[in-house]
PQR file of N, CA, C, O and H, with PARSE charges and radii, in Angstrom:
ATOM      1  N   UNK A   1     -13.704   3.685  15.506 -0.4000 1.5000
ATOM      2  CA  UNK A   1     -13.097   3.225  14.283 -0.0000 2.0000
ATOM      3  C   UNK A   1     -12.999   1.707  14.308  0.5500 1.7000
ATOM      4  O   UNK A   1     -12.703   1.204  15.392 -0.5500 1.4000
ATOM      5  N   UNK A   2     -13.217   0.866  13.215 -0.4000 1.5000
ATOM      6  CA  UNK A   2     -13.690  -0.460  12.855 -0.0000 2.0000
ATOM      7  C   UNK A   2     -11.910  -0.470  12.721  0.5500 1.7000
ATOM      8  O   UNK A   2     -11.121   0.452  12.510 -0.5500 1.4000
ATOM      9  H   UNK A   2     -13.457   1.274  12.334  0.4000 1.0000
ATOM     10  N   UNK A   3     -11.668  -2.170  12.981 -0.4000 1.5000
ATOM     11  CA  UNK A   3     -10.189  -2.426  12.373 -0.0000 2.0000
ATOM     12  C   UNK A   3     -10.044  -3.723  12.390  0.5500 1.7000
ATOM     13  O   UNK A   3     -10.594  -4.510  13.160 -0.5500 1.4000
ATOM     14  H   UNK A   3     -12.308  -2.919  13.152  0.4000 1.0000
ATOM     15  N   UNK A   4      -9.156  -4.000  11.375 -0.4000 1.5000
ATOM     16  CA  UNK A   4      -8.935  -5.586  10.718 -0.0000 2.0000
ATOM     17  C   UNK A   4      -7.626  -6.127  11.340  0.5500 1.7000
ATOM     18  O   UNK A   4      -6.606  -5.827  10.718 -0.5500 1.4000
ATOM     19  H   UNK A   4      -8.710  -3.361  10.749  0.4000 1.0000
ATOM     20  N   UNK A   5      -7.522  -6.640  12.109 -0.4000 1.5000
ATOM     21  CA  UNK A   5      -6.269  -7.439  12.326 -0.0000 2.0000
ATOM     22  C   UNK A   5      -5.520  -8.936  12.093  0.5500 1.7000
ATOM     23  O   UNK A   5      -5.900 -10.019  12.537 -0.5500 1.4000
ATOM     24  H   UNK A   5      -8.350  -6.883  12.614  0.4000 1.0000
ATOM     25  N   UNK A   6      -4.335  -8.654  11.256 -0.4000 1.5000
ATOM     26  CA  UNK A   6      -4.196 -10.106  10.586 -0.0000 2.0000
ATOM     27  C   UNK A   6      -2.998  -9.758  10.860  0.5500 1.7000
ATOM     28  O   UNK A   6      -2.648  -8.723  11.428 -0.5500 1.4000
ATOM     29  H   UNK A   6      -4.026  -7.774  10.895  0.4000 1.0000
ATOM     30  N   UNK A   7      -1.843 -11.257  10.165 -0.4000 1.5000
ATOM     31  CA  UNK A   7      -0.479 -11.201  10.702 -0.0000 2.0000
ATOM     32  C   UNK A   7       0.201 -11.474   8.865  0.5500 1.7000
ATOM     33  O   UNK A   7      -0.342 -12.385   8.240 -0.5500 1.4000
ATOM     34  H   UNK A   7      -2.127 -12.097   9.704  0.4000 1.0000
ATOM     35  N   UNK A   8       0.831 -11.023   8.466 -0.4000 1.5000
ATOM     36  CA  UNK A   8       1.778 -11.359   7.283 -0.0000 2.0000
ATOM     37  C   UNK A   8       2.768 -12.109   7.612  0.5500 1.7000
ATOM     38  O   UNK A   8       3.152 -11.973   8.774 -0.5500 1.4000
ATOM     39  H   UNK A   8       1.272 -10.283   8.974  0.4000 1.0000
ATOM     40  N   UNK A   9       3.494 -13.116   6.746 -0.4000 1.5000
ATOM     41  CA  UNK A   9       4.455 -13.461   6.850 -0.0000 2.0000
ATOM     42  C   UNK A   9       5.034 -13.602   5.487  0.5500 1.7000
ATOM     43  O   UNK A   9       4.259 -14.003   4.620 -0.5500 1.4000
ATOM     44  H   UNK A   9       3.183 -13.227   5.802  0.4000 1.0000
ATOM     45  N   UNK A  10       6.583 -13.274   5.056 -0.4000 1.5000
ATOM     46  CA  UNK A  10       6.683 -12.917   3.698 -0.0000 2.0000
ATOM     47  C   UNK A  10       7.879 -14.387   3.444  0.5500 1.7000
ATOM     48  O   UNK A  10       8.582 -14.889   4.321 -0.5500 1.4000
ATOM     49  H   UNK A  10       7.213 -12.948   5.761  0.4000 1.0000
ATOM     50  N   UNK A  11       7.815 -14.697   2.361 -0.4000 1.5000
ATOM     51  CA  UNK A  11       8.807 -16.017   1.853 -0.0000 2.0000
ATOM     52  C   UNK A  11      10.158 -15.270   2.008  0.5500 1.7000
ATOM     53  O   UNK A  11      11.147 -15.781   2.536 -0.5500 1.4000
ATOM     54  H   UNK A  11       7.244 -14.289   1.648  0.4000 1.0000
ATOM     55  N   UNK A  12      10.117 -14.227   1.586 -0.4000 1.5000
ATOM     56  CA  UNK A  12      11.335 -13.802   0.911 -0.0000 2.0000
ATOM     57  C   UNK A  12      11.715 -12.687   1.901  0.5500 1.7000
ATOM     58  O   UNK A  12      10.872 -12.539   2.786 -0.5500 1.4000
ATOM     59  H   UNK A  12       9.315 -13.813   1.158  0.4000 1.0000
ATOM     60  N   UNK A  13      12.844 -11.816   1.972 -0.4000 1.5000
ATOM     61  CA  UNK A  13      12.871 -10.893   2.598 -0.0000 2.0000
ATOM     62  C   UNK A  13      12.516  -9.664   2.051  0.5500 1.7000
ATOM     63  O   UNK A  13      12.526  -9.700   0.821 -0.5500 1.4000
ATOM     64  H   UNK A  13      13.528 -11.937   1.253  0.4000 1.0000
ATOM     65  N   UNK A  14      12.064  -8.099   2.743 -0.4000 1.5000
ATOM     66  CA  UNK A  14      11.667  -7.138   2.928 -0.0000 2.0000
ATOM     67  C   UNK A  14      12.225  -5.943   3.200  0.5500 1.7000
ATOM     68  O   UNK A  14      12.812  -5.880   4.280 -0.5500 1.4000
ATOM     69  H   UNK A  14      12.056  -8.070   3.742  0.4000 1.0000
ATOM     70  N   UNK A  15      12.204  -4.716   2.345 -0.4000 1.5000
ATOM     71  CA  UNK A  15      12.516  -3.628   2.385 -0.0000 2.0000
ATOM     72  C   UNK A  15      11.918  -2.801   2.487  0.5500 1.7000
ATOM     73  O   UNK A  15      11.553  -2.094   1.548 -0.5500 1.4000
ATOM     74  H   UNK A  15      11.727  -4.767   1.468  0.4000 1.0000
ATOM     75  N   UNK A  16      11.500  -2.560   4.231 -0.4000 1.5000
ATOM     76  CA  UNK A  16      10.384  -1.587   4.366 -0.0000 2.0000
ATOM     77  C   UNK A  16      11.288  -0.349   5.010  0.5500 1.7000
ATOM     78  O   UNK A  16      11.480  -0.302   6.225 -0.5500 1.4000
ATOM     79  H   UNK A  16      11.797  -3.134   4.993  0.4000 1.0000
ATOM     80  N   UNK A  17      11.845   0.681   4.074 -0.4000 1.5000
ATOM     81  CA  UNK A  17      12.114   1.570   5.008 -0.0000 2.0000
ATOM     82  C   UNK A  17      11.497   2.906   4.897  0.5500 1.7000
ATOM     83  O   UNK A  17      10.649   2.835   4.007 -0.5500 1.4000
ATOM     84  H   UNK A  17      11.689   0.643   3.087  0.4000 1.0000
ATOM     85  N   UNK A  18      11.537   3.953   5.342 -0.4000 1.5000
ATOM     86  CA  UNK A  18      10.667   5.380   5.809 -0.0000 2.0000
ATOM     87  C   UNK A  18      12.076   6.239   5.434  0.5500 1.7000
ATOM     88  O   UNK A  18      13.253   5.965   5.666 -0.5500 1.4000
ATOM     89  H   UNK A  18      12.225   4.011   6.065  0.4000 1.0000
ATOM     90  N   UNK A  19      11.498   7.311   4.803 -0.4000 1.5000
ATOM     91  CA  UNK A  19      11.843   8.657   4.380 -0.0000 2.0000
ATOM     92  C   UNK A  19      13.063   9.112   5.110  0.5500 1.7000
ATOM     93  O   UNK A  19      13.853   9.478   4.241 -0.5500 1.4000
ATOM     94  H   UNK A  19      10.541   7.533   4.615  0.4000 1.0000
ATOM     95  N   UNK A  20      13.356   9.196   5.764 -0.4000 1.5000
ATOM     96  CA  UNK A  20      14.078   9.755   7.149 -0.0000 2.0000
ATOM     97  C   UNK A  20      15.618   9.548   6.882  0.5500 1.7000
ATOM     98  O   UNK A  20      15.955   8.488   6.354 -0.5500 1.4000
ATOM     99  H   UNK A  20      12.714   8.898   6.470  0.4000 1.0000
ATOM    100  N   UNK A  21      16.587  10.494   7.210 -0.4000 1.5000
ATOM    101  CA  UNK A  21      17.653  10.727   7.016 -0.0000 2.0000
ATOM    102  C   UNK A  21      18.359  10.649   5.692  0.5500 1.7000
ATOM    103  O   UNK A  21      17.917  11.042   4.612 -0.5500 1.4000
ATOM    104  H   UNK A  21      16.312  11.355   7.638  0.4000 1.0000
ATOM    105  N   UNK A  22      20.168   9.772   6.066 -0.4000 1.5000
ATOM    106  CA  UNK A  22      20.322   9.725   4.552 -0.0000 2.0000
ATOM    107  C   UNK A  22      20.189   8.564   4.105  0.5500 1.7000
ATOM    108  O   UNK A  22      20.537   7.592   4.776 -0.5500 1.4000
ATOM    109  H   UNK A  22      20.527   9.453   6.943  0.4000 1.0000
ATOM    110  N   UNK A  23      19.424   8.400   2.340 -0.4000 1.5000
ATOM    111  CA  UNK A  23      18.860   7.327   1.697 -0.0000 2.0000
ATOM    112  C   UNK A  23      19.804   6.135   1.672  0.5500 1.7000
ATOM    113  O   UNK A  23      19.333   5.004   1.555 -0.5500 1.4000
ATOM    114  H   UNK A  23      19.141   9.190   1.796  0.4000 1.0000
ATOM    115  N   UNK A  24      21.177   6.342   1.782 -0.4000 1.5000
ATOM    116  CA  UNK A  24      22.456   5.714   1.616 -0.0000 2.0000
ATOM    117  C   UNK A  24      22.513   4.607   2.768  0.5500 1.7000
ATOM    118  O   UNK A  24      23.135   3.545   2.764 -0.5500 1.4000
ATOM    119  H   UNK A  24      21.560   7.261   1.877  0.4000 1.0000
ATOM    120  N   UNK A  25      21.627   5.193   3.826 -0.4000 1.5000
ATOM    121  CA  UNK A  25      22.176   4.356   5.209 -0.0000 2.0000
ATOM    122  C   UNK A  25      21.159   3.699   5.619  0.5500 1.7000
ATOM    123  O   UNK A  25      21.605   3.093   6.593 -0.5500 1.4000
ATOM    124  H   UNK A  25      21.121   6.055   3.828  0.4000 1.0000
ATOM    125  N   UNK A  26      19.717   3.334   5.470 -0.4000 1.5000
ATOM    126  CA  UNK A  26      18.157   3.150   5.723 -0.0000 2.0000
ATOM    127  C   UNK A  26      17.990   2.041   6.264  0.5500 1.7000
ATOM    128  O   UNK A  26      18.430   1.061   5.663 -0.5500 1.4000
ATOM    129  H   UNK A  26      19.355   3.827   4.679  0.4000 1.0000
ATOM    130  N   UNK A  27      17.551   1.918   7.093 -0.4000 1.5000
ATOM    131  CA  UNK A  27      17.171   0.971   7.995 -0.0000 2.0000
ATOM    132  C   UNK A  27      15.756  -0.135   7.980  0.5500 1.7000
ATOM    133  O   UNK A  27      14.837   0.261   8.698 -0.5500 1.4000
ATOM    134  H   UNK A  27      17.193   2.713   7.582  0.4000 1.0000
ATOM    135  N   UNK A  28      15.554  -1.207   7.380 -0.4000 1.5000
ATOM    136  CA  UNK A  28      14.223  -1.286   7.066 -0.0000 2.0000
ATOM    137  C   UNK A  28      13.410  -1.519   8.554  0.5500 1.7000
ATOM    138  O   UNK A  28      13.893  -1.551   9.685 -0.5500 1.4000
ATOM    139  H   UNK A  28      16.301  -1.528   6.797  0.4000 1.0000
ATOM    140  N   UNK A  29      11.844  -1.684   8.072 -0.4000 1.5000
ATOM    141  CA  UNK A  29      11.090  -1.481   9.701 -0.0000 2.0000
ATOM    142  C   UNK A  29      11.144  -2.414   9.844  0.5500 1.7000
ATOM    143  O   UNK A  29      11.665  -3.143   8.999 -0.5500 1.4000
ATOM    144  H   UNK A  29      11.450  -1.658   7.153  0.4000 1.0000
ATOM    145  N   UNK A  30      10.496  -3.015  11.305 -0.4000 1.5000
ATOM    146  CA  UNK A  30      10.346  -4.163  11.730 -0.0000 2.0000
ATOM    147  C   UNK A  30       8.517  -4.991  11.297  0.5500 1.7000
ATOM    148  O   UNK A  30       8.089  -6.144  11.365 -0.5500 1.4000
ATOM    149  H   UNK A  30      10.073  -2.423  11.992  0.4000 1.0000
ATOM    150  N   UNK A  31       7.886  -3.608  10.850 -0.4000 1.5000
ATOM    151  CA  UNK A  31       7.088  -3.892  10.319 -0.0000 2.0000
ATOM    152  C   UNK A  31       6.888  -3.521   8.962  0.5500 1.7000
ATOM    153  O   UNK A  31       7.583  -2.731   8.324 -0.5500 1.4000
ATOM    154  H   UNK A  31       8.233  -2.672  10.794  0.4000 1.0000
ATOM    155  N   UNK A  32       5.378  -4.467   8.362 -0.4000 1.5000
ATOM    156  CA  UNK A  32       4.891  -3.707   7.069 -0.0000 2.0000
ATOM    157  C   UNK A  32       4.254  -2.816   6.945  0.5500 1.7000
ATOM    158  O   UNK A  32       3.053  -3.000   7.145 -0.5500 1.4000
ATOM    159  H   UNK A  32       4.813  -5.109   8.881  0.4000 1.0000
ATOM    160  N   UNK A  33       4.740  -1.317   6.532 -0.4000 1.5000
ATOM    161  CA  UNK A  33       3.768  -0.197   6.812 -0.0000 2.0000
ATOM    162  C   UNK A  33       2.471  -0.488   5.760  0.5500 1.7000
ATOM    163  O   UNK A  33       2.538  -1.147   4.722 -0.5500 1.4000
ATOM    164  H   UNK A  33       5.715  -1.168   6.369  0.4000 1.0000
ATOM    165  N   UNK A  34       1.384   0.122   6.261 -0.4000 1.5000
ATOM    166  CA  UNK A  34       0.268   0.052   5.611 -0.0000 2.0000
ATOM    167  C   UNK A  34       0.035   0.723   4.416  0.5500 1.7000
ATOM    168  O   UNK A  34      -0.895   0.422   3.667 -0.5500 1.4000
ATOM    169  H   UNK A  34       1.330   0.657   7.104  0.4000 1.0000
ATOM    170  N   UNK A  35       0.908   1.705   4.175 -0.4000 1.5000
ATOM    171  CA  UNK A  35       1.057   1.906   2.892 -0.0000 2.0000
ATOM    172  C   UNK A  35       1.400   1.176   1.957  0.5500 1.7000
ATOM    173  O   UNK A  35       1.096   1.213   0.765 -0.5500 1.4000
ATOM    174  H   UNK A  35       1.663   1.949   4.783  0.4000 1.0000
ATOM    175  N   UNK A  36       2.272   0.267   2.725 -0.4000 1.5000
ATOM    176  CA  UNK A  36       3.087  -0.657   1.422 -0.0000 2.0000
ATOM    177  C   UNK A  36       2.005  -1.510   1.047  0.5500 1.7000
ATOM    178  O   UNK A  36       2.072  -1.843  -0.136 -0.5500 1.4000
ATOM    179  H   UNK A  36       2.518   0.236   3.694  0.4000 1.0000
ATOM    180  N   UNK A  37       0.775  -2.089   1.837 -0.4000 1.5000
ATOM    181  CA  UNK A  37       0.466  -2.822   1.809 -0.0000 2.0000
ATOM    182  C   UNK A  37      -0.761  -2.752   0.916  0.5500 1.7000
ATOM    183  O   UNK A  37      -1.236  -3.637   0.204 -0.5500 1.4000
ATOM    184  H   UNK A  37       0.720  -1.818   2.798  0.4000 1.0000
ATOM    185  N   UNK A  38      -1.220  -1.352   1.137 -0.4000 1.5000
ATOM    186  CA  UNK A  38      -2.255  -0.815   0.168 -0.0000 2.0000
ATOM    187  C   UNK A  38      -1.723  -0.590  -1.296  0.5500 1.7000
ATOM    188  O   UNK A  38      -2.448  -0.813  -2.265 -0.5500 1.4000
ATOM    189  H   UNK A  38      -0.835  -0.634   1.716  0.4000 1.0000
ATOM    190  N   UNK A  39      -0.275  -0.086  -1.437 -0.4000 1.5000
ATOM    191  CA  UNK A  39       0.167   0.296  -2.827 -0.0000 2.0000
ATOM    192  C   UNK A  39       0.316  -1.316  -3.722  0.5500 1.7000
ATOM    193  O   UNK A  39       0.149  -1.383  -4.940 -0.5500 1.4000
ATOM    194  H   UNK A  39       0.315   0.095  -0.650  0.4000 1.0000
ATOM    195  N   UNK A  40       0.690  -2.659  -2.759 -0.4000 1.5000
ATOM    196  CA  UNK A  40       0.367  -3.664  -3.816 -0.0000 2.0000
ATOM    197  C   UNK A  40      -0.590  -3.809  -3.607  0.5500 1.7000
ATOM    198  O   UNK A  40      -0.948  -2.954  -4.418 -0.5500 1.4000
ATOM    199  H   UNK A  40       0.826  -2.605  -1.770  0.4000 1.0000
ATOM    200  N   UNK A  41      -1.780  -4.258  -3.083 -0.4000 1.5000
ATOM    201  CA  UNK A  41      -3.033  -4.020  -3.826 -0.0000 2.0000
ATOM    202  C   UNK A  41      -3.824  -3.409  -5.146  0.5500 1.7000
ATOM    203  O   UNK A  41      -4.665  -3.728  -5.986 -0.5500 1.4000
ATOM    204  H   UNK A  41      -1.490  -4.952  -2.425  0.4000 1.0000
ATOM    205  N   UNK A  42      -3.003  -2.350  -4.762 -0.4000 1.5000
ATOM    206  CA  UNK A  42      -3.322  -1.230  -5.968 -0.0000 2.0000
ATOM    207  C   UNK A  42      -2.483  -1.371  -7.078  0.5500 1.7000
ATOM    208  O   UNK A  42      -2.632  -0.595  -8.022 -0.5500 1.4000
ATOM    209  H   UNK A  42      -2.320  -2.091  -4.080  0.4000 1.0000
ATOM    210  N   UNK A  43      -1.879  -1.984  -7.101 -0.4000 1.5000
ATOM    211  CA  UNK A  43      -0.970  -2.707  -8.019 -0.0000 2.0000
ATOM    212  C   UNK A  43      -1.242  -3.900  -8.916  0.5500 1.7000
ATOM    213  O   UNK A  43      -0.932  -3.947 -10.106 -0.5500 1.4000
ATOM    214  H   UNK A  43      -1.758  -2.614  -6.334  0.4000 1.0000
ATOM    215  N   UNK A  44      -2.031  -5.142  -8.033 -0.4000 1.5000
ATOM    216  CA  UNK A  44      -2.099  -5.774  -8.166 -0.0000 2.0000
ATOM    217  C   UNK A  44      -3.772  -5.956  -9.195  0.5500 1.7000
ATOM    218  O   UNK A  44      -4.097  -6.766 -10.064 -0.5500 1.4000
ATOM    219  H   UNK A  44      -2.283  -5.104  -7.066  0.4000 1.0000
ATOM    220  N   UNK A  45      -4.623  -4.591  -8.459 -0.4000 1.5000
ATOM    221  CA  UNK A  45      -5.416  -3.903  -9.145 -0.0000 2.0000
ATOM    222  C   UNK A  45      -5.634  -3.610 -10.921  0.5500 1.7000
ATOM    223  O   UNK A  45      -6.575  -3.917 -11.652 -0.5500 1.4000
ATOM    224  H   UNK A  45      -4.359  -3.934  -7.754  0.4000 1.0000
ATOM    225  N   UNK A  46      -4.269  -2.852 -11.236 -0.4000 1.5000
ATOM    226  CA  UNK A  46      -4.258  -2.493 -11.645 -0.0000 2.0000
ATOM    227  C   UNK A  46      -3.709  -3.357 -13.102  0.5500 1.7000
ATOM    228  O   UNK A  46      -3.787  -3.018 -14.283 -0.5500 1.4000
ATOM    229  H   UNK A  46      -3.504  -2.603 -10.642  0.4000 1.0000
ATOM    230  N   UNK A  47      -3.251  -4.348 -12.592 -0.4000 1.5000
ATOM    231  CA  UNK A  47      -2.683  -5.889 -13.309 -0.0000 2.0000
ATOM    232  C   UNK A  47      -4.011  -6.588 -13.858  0.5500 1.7000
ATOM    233  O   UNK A  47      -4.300  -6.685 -15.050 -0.5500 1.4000
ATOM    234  H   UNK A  47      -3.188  -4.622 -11.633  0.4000 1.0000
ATOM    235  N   UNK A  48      -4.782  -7.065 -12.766 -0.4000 1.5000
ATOM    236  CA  UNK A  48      -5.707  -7.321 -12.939 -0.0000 2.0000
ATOM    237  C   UNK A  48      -6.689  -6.650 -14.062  0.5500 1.7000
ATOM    238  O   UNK A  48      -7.354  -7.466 -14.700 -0.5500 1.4000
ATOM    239  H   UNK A  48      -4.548  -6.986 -11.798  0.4000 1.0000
ATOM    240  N   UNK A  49      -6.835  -5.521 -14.328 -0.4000 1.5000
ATOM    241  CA  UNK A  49      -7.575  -4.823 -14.997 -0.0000 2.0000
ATOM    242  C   UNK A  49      -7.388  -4.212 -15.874  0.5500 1.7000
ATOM    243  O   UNK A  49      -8.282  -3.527 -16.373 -0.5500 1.4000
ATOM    244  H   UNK A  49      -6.295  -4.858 -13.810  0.4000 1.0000
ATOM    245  N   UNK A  50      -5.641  -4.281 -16.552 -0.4000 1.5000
ATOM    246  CA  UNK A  50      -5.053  -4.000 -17.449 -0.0000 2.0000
ATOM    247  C   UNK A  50      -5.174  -2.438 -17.693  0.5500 1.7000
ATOM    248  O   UNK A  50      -5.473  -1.835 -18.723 -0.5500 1.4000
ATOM    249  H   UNK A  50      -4.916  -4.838 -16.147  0.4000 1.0000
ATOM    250  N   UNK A  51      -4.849  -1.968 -16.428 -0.4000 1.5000
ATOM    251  CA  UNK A  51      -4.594  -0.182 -16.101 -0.0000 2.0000
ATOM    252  C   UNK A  51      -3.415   0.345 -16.334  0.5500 1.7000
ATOM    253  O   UNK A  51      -2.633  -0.599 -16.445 -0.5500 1.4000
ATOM    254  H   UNK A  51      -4.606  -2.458 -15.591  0.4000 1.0000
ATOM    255  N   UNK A  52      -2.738   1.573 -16.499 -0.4000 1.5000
ATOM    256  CA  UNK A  52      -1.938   2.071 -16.555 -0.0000 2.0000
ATOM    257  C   UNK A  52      -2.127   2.720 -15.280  0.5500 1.7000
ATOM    258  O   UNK A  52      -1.453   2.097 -14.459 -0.5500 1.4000
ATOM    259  H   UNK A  52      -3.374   2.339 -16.409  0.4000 1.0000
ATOM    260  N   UNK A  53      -2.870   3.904 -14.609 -0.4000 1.5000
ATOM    261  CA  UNK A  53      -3.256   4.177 -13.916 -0.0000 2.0000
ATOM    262  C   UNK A  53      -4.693   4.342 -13.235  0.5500 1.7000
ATOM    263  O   UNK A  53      -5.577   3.906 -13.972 -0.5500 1.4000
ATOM    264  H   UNK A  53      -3.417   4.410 -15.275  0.4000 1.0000
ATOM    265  N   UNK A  54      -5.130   4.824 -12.095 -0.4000 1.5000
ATOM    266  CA  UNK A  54      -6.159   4.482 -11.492 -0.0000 2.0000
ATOM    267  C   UNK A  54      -6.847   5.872 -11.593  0.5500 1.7000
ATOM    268  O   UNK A  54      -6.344   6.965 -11.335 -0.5500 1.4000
ATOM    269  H   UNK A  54      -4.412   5.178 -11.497  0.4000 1.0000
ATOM    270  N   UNK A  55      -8.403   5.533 -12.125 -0.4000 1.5000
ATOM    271  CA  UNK A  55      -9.119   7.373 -12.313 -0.0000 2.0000
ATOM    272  C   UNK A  55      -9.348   7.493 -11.255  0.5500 1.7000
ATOM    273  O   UNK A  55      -9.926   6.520 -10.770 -0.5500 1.4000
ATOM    274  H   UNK A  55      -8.813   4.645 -12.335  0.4000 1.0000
ATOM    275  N   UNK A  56      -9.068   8.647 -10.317 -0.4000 1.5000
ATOM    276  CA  UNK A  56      -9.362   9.339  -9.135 -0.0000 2.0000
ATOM    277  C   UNK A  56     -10.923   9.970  -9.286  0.5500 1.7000
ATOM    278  O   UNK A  56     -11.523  10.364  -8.286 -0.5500 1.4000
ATOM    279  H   UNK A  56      -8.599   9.437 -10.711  0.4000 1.0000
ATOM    280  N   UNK A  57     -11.309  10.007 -10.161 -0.4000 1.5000
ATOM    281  CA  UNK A  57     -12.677  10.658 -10.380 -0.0000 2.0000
ATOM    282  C   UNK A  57     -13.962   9.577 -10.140  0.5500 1.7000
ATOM    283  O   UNK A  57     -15.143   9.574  -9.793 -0.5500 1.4000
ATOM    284  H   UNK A  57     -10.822   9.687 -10.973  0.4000 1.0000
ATOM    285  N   UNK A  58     -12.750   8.551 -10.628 -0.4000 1.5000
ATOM    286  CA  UNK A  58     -14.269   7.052 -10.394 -0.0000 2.0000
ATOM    287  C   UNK A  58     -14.750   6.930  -8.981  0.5500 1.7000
ATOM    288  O   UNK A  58     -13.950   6.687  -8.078 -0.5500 1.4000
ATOM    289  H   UNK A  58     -11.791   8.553 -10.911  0.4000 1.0000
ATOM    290  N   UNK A  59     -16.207   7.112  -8.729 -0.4000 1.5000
ATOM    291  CA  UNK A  59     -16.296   6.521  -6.978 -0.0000 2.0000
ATOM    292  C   UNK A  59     -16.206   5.235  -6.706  0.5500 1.7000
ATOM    293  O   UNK A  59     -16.272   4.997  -5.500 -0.5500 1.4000
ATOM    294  H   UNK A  59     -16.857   7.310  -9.463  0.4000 1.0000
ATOM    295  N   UNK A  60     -16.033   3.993  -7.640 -0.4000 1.5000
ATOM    296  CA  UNK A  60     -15.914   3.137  -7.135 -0.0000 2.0000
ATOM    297  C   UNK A  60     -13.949   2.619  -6.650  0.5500 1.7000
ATOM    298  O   UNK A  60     -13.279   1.989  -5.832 -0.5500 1.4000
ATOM    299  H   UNK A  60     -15.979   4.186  -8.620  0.4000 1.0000
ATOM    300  N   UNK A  61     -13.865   3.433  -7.833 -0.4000 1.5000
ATOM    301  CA  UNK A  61     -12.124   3.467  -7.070 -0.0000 2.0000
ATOM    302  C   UNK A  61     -12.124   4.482  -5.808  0.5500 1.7000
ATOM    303  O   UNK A  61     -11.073   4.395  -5.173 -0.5500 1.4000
ATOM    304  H   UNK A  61     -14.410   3.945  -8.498  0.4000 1.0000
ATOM    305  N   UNK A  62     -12.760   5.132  -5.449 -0.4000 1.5000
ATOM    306  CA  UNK A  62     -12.816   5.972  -4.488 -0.0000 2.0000
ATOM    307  C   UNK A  62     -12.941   5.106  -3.079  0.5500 1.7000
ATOM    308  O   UNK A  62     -12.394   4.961  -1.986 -0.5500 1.4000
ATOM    309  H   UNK A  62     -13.614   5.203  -5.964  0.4000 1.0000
ATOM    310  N   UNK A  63     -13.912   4.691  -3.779 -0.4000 1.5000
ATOM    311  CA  UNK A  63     -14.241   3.642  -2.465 -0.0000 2.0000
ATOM    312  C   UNK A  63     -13.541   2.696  -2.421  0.5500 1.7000
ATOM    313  O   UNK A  63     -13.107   2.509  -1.284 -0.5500 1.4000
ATOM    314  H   UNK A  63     -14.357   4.808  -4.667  0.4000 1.0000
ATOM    315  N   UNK A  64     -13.164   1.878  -3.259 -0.4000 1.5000
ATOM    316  CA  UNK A  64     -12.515   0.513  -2.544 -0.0000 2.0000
ATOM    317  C   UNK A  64     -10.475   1.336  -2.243  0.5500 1.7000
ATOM    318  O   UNK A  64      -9.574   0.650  -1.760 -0.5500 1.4000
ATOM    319  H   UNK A  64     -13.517   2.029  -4.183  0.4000 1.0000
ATOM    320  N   UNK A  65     -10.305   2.690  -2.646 -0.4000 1.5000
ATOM    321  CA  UNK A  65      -8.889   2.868  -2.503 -0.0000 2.0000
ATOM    322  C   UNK A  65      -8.390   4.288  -1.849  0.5500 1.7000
ATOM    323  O   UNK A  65      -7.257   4.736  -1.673 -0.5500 1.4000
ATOM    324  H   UNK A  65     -11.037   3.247  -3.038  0.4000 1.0000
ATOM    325  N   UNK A  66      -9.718   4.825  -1.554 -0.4000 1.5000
ATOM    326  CA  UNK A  66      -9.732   6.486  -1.040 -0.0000 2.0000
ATOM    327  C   UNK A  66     -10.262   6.727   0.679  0.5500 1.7000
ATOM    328  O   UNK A  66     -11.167   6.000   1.090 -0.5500 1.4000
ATOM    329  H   UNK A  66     -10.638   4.461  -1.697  0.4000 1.0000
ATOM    330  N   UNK A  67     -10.061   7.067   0.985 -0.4000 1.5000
ATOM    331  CA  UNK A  67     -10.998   7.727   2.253 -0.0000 2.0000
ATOM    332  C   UNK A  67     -11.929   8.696   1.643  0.5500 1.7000
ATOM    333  O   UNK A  67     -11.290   9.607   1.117 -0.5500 1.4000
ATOM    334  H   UNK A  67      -9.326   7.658   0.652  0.4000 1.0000
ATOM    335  N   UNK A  68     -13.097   8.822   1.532 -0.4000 1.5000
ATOM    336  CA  UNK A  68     -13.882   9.697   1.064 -0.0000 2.0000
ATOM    337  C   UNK A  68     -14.648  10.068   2.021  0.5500 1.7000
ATOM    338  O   UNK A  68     -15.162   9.120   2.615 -0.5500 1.4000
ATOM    339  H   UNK A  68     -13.616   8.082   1.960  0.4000 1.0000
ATOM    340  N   UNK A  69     -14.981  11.318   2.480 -0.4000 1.5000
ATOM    341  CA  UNK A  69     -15.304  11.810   3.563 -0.0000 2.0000
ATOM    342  C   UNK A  69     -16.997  13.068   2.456  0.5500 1.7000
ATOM    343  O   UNK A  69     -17.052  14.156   1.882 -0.5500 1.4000
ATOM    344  H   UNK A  69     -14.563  12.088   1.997  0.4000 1.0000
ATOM    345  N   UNK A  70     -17.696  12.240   2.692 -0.4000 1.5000
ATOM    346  CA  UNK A  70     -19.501  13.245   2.267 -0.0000 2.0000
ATOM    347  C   UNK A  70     -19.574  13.622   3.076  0.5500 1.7000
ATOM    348  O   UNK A  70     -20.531  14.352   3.333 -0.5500 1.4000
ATOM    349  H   UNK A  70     -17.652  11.357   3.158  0.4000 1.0000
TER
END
């Protein structure tokens, strides 16, 4: 498996927390999960291109935002 390694650093502070226990008490991570990091993209995507949402049927959204396994 190929992999990209870079470092973030954010101006502002960060609320990365995970599912787990109760929502009331959440702990954020010490890191940025990669989800978060893909969902602004896809966000930012979607700004860009004046989307509401993203067609799952398109392969080119497939590709630049899916794992697609032929």
């Amino acid at each position: 498996m190929k992999a990209i390694t870079f470092s973030l650093h954010t101006k502002q502070p960060l609320l990365a927390t995970s599912f787990q226990g109760d929502p009331n008490s959440d702990v954020s991570c010490s890191y940025i999960p990669g989800s978060m990091i893909r969902g602004a993209i896809i966000g930012r995507y979607l700004k860009h291109h004046n989307l509401s949402e993203l067609d799952l049927e398109n392969e080119e959204i497939q590709s630049l935002f899916l794992i697609v396994k032929k």
